[in-house]
C-alpha positions in Angstrom: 67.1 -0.2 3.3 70.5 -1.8 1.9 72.0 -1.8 5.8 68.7 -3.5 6.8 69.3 -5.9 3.8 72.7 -6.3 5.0 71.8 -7.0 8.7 68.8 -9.6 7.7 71.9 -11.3 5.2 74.0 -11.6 8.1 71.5 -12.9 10.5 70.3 -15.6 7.8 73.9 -16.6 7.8 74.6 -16.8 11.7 70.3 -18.7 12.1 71.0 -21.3 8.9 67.6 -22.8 9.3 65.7 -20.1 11.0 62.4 -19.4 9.0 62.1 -15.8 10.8 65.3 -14.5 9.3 65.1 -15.8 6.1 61.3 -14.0 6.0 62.5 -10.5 7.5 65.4 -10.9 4.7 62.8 -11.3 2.1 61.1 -8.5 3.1 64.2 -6.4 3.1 64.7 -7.3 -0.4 60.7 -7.1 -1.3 61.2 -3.1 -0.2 63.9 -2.4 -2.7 61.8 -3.9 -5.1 64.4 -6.6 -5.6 61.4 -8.9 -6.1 63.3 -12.4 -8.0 65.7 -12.3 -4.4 63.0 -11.7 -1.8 61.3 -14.7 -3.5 64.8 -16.8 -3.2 64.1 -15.5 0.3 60.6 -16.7 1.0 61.2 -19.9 -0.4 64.4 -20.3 1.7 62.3 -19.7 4.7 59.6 -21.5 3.7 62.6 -24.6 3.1 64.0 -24.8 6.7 60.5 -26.4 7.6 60.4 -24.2 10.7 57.5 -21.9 9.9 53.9 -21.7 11.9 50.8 -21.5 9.8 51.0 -17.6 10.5 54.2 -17.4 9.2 53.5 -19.6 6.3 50.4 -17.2 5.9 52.9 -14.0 5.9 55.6 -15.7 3.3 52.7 -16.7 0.8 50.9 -13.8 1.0 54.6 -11.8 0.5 55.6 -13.7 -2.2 52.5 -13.1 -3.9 53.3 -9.7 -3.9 56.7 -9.9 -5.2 55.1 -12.1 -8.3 52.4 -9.1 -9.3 55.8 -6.5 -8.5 56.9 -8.8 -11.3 53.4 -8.4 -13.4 53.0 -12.3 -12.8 49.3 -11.9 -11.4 48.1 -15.5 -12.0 51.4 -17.0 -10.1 50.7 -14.1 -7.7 46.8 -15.3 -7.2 48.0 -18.7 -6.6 49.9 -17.2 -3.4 47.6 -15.3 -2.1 45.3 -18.1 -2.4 47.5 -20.1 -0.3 48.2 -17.8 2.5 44.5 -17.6 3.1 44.7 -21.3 3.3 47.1 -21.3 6.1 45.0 -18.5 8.1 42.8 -16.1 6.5 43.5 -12.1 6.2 41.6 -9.5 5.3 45.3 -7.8 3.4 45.6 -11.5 1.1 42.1 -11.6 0.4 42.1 -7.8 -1.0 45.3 -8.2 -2.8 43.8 -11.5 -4.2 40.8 -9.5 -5.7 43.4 -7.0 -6.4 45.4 -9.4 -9.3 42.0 -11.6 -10.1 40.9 -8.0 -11.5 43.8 -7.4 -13.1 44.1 -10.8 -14.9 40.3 -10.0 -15.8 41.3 -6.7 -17.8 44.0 -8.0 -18.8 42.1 -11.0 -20.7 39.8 -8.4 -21.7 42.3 -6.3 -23.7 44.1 -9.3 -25.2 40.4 -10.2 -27.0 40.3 -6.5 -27.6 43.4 -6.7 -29.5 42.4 -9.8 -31.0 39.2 -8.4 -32.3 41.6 -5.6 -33.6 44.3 -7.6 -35.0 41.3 -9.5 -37.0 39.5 -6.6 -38.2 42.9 -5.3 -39.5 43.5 -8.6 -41.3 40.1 -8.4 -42.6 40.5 -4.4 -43.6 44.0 -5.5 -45.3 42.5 -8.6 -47.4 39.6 -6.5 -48.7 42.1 -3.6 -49.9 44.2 -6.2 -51.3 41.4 -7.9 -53.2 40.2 -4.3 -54.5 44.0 -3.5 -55.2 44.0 -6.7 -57.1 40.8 -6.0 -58.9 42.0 -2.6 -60.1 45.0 -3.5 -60.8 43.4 -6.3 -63.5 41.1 -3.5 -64.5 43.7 -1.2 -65.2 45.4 -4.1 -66.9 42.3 -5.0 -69.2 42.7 -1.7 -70.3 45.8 -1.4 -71.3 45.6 -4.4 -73.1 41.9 -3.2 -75.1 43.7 -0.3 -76.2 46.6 -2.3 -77.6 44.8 -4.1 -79.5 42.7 -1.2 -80.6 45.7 0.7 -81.7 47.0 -2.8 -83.5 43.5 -3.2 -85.8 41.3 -0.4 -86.5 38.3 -0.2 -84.9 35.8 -2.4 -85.8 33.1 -0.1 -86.3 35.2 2.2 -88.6 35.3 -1.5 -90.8 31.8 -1.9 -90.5 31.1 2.0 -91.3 33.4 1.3 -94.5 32.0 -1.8 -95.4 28.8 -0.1 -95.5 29.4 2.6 -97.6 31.0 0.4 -99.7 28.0 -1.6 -99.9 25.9 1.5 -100.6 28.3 2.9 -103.2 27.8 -0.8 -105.1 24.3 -0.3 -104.8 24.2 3.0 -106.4 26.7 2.1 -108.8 24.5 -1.3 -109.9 20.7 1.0 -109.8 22.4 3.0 -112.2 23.5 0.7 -114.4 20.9 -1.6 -114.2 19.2 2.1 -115.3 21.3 2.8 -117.9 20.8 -1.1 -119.3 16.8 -0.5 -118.7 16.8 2.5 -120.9 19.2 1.2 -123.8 16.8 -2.2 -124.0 13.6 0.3 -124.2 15.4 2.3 -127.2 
């Protein structure tokens, strides 16, 4: 393919402004997959303002291809679209349902990974909200049993306190007892 390359390259050179050579050249190019040249090619061609409506047909619908060799399937669309403009073909209008599918899935999986990207930011905020929340649990914790270790426990107060009370009590019953039975001797 590179001598055929080579010949179309030297043609081009020796027809300046022939639209032929600078088409067979892009197609050279197109073959080896060389797909930004063959496109320098096409347009080249497509520049010496010597092309037939067939021809213009055959460049658009080859440059198109180079653009979805290049995974550029709306540029390519817009291509393929044009060649069937200059003269319809059954090969541009397949290729042109060709890269409208592919720009379909490939819209599809860009939402997909939108919807997945969302749910993930979703997923992340809730566990760092719960995070959060345990974290201040865990926190609140600490900080009860601080202070519980600083003060004793309120209801060991309350339990003393009580039985304080009670001891008064008993302590004053018998008294007041012991006062009772002196007045009645």
């Amino acid at each position: 393919m590179a001598e055929a390359e080579n010949e179309f390259s030297k043609a081009s050179k020796r027809l300046e402004n022939n639209a032929e050579a600078y088409y067979d050249l892009g197609n050279a190019l197109q073959s080896q997959q060389k797909f930004e040249e063959a496109l320098g090619a096409y347009q080249k061609s497509l520049e010496t303002g010597k092309t037939t409506e067939n021809l213009r047909s055959k460049i658009f619908h080859n440059m198109g291809n180079s653009l979805a060799g290049l995974g550029k399937y709306q540029d390519a669309e817009k291509f393929y679209m044009k060649s069937l403009e200059e003269e319809p073909s059954k090969e541009s209008a397949e290729n042109l349902e060709i890269v409208r599918r592919i720009i379909a899935q490939q819209k599809e999986q860009e939402e997909q990974q939108k919807q997945q990207q969302e749910n993930q930011d979703q997923q992340d905020q809730e566990n760092k909200e719960q995070n959060q929340e345990q974290q201040d649990q865990e926190e609140k914790e600490k900080q009860d049993e601080k202070e519980q270790n600083e003060n004793p426990d309120d209801e060991q107060k309350d339990e003393q306190n009580q039985e304080s009370a009670e001891q008064n009590d008993e302590n004053n019953e018998g008294n007041d007892d012991e006062q009772n039975s002196d007045m009645n001797d």
